[in-house]
ZAPA-340275 format. One line per 5 residues: number of its first residue (from 1); their letters; for each residue x, y, z of C-alpha. Coordinates in steps of 0.5 Angstrom, whole numbers, plus 500, padded with zeros to 3 digits. Layout:
BEGIN
NUM = A = X:Y:Z  ...
//
This chain:
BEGIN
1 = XXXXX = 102:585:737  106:586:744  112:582:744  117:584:749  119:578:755
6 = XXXXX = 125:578:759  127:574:765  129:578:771  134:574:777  134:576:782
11 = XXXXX = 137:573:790  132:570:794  134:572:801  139:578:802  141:577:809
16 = XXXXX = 146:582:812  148:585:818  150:584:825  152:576:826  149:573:821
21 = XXXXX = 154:569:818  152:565:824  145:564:820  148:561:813  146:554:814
26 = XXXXX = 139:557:816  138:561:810  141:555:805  136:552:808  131:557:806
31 = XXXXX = 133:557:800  131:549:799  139:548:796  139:541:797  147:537:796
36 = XXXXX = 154:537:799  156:545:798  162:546:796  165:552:799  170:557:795
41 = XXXXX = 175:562:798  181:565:798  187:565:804  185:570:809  177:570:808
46 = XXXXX = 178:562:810  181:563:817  175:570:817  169:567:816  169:560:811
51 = XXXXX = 171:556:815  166:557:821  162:557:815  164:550:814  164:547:820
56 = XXXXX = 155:550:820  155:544:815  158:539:818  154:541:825  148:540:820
61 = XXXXX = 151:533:818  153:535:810  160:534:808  163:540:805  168:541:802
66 = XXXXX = 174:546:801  177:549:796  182:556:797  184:560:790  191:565:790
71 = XXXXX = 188:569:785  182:570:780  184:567:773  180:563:769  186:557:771
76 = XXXXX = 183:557:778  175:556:775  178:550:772  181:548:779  174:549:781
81 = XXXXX = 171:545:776  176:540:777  174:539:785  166:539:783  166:534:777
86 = XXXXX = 170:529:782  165:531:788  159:534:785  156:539:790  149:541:790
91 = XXXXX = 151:549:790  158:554:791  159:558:797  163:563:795  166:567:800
96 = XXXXX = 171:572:801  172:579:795  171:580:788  176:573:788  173:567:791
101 = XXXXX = 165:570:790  167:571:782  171:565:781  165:561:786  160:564:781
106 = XXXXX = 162:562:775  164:556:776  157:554:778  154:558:772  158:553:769
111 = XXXXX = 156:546:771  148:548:773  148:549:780  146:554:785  150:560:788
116 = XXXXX = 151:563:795  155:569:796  158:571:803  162:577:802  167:579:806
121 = XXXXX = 170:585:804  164:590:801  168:593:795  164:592:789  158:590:787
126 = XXXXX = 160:583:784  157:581:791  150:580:787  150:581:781  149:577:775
131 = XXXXX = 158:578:772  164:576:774  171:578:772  176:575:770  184:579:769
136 = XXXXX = 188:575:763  195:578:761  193:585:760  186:584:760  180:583:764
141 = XXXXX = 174:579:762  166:581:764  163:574:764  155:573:764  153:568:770
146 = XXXXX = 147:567:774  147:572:779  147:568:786  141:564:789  142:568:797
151 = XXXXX = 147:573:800  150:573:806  153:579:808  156:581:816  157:587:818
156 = XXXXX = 162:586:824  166:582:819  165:587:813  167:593:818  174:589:820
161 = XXXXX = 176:588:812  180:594:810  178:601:810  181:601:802  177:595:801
166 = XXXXX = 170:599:803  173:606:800  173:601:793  166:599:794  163:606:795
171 = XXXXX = 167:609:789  164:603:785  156:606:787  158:613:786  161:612:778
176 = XXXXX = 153:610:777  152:617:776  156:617:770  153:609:768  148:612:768
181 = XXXXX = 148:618:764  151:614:759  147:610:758  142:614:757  145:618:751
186 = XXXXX = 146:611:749  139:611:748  139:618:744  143:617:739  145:609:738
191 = XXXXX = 138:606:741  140:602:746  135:599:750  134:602:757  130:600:763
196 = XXXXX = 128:606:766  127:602:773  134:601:773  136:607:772  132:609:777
201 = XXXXX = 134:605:782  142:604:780  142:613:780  138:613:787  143:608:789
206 = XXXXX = 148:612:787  145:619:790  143:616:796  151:613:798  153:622:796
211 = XXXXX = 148:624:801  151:619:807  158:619:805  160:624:811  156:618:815
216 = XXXXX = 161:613:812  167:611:817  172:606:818  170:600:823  162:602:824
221 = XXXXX = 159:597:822  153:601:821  158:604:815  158:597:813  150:597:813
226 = XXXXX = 150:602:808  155:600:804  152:594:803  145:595:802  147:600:797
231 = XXXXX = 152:594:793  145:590:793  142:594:790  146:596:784  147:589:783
236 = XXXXX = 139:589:782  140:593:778  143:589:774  140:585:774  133:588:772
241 = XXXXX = 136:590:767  139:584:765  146:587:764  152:592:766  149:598:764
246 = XXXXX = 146:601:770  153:600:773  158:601:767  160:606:763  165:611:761
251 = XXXXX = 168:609:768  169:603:767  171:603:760  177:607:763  179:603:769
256 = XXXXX = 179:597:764  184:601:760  188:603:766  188:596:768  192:595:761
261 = XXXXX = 197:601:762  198:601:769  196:594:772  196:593:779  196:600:781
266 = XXXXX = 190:600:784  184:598:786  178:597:781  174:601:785  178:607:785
271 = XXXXX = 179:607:779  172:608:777  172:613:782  176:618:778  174:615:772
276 = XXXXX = 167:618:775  169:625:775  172:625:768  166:622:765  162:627:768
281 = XXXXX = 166:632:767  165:631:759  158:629:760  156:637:763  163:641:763
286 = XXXXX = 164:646:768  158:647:771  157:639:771  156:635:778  164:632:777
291 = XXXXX = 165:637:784  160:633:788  163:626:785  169:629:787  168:632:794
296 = XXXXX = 164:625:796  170:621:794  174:625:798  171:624:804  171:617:804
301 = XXXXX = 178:617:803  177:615:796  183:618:790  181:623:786  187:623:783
306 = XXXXX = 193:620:778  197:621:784  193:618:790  192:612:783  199:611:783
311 = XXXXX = 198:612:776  202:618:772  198:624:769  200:621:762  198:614:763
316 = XXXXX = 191:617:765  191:621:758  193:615:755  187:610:758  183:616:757
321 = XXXXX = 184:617:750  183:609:748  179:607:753  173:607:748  177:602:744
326 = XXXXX = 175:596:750  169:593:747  163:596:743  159:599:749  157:608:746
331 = XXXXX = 158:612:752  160:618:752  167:617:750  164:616:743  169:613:738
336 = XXXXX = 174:617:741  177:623:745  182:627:743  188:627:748  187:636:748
341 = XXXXX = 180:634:751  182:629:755  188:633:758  183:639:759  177:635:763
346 = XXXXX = 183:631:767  187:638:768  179:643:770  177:637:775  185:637:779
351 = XX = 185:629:776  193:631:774
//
């Protein structure tokens, strides 16, 4: 008897483009959330776009309110239940990065209601996915959460935010390359589940912003188009596959590592990026696609190596060799490297 279910949250509206933040009390109204919003960013989102947000609501007759985190902790999730359990909001906005978006996420997942995102920066893709991260002391957390009910994602405002914000989320896409491959030898030799629809789409995902990278300058909001587009559709991704996996791989285990090691260093995306080329470096060797990982990273401006990280050459060894101790995911780091291979990879693709 065929007993396989699942259960796939996607968006209900994903509006992105030109002036569209001017279109958010429309699109909530489309999506029937009903109830007094409570509205999450952080310092300079607030003055880019969350309190234009907030004076749609009022125009409309709701009555916001507004909360402004510093930093992505669980402390301030708390602070922001603490604001809904006195208000009791009928959904979250989140607006801003990975900050306010992450924090506004789970937060709502947390007390049952309905999310918005409205990024303001495209620079990974936690804009539409069903994660939040959290950093805590040398430690980031991945938590599961509804992902968000509607996306709203201008392009003028995006193409404003800056370049190394947009580079981030470009590097995030590309390292789906090696999500991928990963998962799919997850597949092989430990019988992971995989989804071949998520697969499919996250490696398109990944293939088509290679093929455009070229294309992608800063402050062209048709940039910021393609960018964004590509950022939803990895989070759908996700979302089909009902976890990180078409996203998350080998990579991200060595950027988590490197947060350990080197915290504040550089961005998340970034650092996947070049975790990207080691990792497909080991998956194919020599002859792999480690050069066309590389050489579309180069081309957004992105780092390719330690250097451009501002990381050393031993820290990278270092996050490379342990990375697979991070949490209990197969890639193809196994159960370890040895630091002579990871040396090699990291030396034969210029890393360090």
């Amino acid at each position: 008897m065929f007993e396989k279910s699942t259960w796939i949250r996607l968006p209900r509206n994903v509006v992105v483009g030109h002036d569209v933040l001017d279109q958010a009390q429309e699109v909530i109204t489309d999506t029937h959330l009903v109830g007094s919003p409570l509205v999450v960013t952080s310092p300079t989102p607030r003055e880019v776009a969350a309190e234009r947000i907030v004076a749609q609501f009022e125009d409309a007759g709701a009555d916001p309110e507004l909360v402004v985190v510093e930093e992505a902790s669980f402390d301030a999730v708390e602070d922001v239940l603490e604001v809904a359990r006195g208000t009791e909001p009928g959904y979250l906005v989140g607006v801003g990065g990975g900050k306010a978006i992450d924090i506004a996420k789970m937060a709502s997942d947390h007390i049952g209601v309905g999310f918005v995102s409205v990024p303001t920066a495209a620079s990974h893709d936690g804009i539409v996915s069903g994660r939040g991260s959290v950093p805590e002391g040398d430690t980031r957390h991945s938590v599961a959460a509804d992902p968000p009910i509607a996306v709203i994602a201008d392009t003028g405002i995006i193409a404003d935010a800056p370049w190394e914000l947009t580079t981030a989320g470009c590097a995030d896409i590309i390292s789906n390359y090696t999500a991928v491959k990963d998962w799919r030898l997850a597949e092989r030799l430990q019988n992971v589940p995989y989804s071949e629809y998520a697969g499919a789409l996250s490696q398109m995902t990944a293939e088509m912003l290679v093929d455009s990278a070229d294309s992608i300058k800063p402050e062209l909001e048709e940039s910021a188009w393609i960018v964004v587009k590509a950022l939803v559709s990895s989070g759908v991704a996700m979302s089909i596959a009902g976890s990180s996996r078409p996203a998350s791989g080998s990579e991200h285990l060595f950027s988590h590592q490197l947060d350990r090691i080197a915290p504040g260093k550089a961005l998340h995306g970034h650092q996947v990026g070049v975790g990207a080329i080691l990792a497909e470096y080991l998956h194919s060797g020599e002859q792999g696609e480690w050069r066309s990982v590389r050489d579309a990273l180069a081309s957004l401006d992105a780092p390719t190596t330690a250097d451009d990280l501002g990381v050393s050459d031993d820290e990278v060894l270092e996050a490379l060799t342990s990375a697979h101790e991070i949490r209990d995911r197969y890639t193809i780091l196994g159960s370890g490297i040895s630091e002579d291979a990871a040396r090699e990879a990291a030396t034969r693709t210029d890393v360090i």
